[in-house]
N, C-alpha and C positions, 0 to 999 in steps of 0.2 A: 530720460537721458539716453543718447547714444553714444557708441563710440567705435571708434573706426580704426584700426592700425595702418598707417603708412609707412610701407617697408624702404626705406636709405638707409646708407650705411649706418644711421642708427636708428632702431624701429622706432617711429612717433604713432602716438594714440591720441587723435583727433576726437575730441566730448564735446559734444553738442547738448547743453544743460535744458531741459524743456522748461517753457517760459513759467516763472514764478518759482525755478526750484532756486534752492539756498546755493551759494556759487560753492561756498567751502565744503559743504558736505556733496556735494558732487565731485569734488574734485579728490576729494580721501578718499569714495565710495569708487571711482574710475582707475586707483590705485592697487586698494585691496584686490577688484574685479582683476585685475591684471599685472597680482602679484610685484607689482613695484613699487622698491625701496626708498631709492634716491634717484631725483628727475631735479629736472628744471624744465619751466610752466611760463607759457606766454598764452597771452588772450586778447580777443579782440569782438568790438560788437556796441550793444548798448543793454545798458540794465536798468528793470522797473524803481530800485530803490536799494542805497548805497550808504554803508557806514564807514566811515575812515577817523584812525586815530592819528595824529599829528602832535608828537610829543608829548602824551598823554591828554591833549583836548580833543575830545569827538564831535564831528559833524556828521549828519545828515542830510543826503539827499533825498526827499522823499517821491520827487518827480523825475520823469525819465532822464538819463544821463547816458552819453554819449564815451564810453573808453578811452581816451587821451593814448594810456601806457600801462600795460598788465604784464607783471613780472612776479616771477617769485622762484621758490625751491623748494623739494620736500627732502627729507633726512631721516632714516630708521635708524634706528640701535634697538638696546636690548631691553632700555626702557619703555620702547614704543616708537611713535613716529612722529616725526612736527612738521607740519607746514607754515612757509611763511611769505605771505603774498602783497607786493605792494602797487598801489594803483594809483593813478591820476586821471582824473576824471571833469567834463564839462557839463551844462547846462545853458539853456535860452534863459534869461531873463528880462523884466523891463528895460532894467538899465543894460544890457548887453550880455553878453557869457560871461559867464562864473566856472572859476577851476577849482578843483578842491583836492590834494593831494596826501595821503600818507599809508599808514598797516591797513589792509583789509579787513576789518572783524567783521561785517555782513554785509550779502549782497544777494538780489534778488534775480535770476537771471532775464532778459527780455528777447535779445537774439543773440546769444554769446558764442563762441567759438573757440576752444582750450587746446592747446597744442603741448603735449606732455612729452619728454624727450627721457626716457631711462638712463642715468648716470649708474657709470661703474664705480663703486665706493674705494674699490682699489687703487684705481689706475685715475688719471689725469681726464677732468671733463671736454677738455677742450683740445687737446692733444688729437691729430689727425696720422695713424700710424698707416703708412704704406704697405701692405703685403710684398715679399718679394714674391716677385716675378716664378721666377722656376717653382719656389714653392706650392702659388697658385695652383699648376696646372695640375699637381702633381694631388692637392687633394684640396677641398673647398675649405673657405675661411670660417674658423669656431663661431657658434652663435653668439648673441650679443648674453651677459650673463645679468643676471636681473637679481637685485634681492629678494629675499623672501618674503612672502605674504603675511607670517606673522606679526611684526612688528605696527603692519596697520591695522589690523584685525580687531582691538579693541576701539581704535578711532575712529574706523568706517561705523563702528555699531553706536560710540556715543555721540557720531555727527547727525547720523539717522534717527535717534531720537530727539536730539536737541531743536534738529532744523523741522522747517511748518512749510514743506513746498505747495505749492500751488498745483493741481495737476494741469496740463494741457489739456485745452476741449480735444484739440486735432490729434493728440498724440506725441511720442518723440519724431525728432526728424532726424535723420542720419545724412550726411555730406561725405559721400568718397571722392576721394580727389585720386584723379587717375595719373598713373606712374609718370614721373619723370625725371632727368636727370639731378642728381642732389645738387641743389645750389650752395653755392659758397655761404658761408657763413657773415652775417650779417648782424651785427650787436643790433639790440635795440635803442631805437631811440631815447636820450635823454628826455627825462620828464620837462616841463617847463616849470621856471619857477612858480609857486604858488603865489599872487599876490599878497599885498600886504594884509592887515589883521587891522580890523575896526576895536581896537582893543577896548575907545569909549563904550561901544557897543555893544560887545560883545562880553566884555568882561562886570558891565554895573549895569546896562539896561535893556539887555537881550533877554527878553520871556524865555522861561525854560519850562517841559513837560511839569506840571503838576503847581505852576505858578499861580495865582489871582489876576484878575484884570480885573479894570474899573471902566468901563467904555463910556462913554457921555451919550452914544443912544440906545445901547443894548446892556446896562447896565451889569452886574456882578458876573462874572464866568472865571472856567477855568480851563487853564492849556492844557490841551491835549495833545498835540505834537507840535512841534517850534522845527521848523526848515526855513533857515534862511528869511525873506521878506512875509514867507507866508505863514500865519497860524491858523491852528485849529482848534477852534474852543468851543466851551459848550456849557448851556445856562444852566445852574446847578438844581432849577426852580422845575422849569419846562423838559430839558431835555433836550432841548433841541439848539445842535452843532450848527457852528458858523464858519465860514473861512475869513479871517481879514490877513489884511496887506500893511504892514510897518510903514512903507514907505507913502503913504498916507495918512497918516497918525500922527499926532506927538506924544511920546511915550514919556512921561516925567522919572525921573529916578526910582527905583522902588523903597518901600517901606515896611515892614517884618509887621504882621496881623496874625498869632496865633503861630508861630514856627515858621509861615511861608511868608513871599516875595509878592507884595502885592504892587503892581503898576495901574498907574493914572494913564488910560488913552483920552487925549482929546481930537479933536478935527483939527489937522492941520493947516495952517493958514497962507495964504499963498502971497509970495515974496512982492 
């Protein structure tokens, strides 16, 4: 992971997460490193693989996705410090792109780019205050004040064992962006709505991690990870992992065999 301070009127720390590290423990770890408290976090890029909660339903992505809208803010006190990161994110699929929007709880980085911006917990984040003039010349403006490193110090440590990064073959990479005039201030883009919710689908006949399947030619298996149209299952017998595609299949309702969710695929028929 790098990182880069870009000095404007308010010092931003530019993280460049190296490909396969955890997004969130880079992002506690980039704070600690640089003793800040409360910020607000914009991102932009694309990631190996992405979890988002959305009202307490979790999806995964487990194929490359594309950054839509990366937002969030970190907060210390005296209990420690929270971050809280929201995203909107796409993907190619057969039938067209796929969005998938809500909480960040994991992400894998691919080529990301973090722009972290020090809030003063005192005073007003947004607030643009003028120096007067005479004062200016008369002695330079106070530095920017940062909280203290405390506060993330036990989070960078249990983000670092929790998270399983990936190392880069090449290394980290660093991006300095060279000085220039501080741009006005520009909200970020509203997310798009996330479409609608296959609720048939998703709620009685969507295979989930640790489900049974019944295949008409690869007979008994078991899911091993559920992304969307794609599964990944694997014969309980041989060993040996498959990928199928839903949207070729006809999945019958499931039926309870021993505690789990057992689904009937057959070959789907053509209309």
């Amino acid at each position: 992971m790098a990182i880069v301070t870009v000095h404007r009127p308010r010092p931003v720390l530019v993280v460049v997460p190296s490909r396969g590290e955890e997004l969130r423990a880079a992002t506690v770890e980039a704070l600690a490193a640089r003793a800040v408290g409360h910020a607000w976090i914009v991102g932009r890029g694309t990631l190996e693989e992405v979890e988002l909660d959305d009202a307490g339903a979790r999806r995964t992505f487990a194929t490359p996705t594309r950054i839509v809208a990366l937002e969030g803010r970190a907060t210390a006190g005296s209990g420690g410090g929270s971050l809280s990161l929201t995203a909107t994110v796409a993907r190619k699929t057969p039938e067209g792109l796929e969005l998938l929007a809500g909480n960040l709880v994991r992400a894998l980085a691919h080529d990301v780019e973090l722009m972290i911006t020090p809030l003063d917990p005192e005073g007003d984040a947004d607030a643009e205050i003028e120096p007067d003039a005479e004062a200016t010349e008369k002695e330079p403006p106070a530095p920017a004040r940062l909280a203290p490193a405390d506060p993330w110090a036990a989070v960078a440590k249990a983000s670092a064992v929790a998270a399983t990064p990936t190392p880069s073959p090449t290394g980290p990479r660093a991006r300095v962006h060279p000085p220039a005039a501080p741009p006005a201030f520009v909200p970020p883009p509203a997310a798009p709505p996330a479409p609608p919710r296959r609720k048939s689908v998703e709620a009685e006949i969507y295979p989930e991690p640790g489900d049974l399947l019944d295949h008409f030619a690869f007979g008994r298996c078991v899911v091993l990870r559920s992304d969307g149209d794609e599964l990944l299952v694997q014969h309980p017998v041989s060993g040996r992992t498959r990928t199928l595609r839903l949207s070729a299949l006809q999945a019958a309702p499931p039926i309870d065999e021993d505690g789990k969710r057992l689904f009937k695929l057959t070959q789907r028929r053509s209309p």
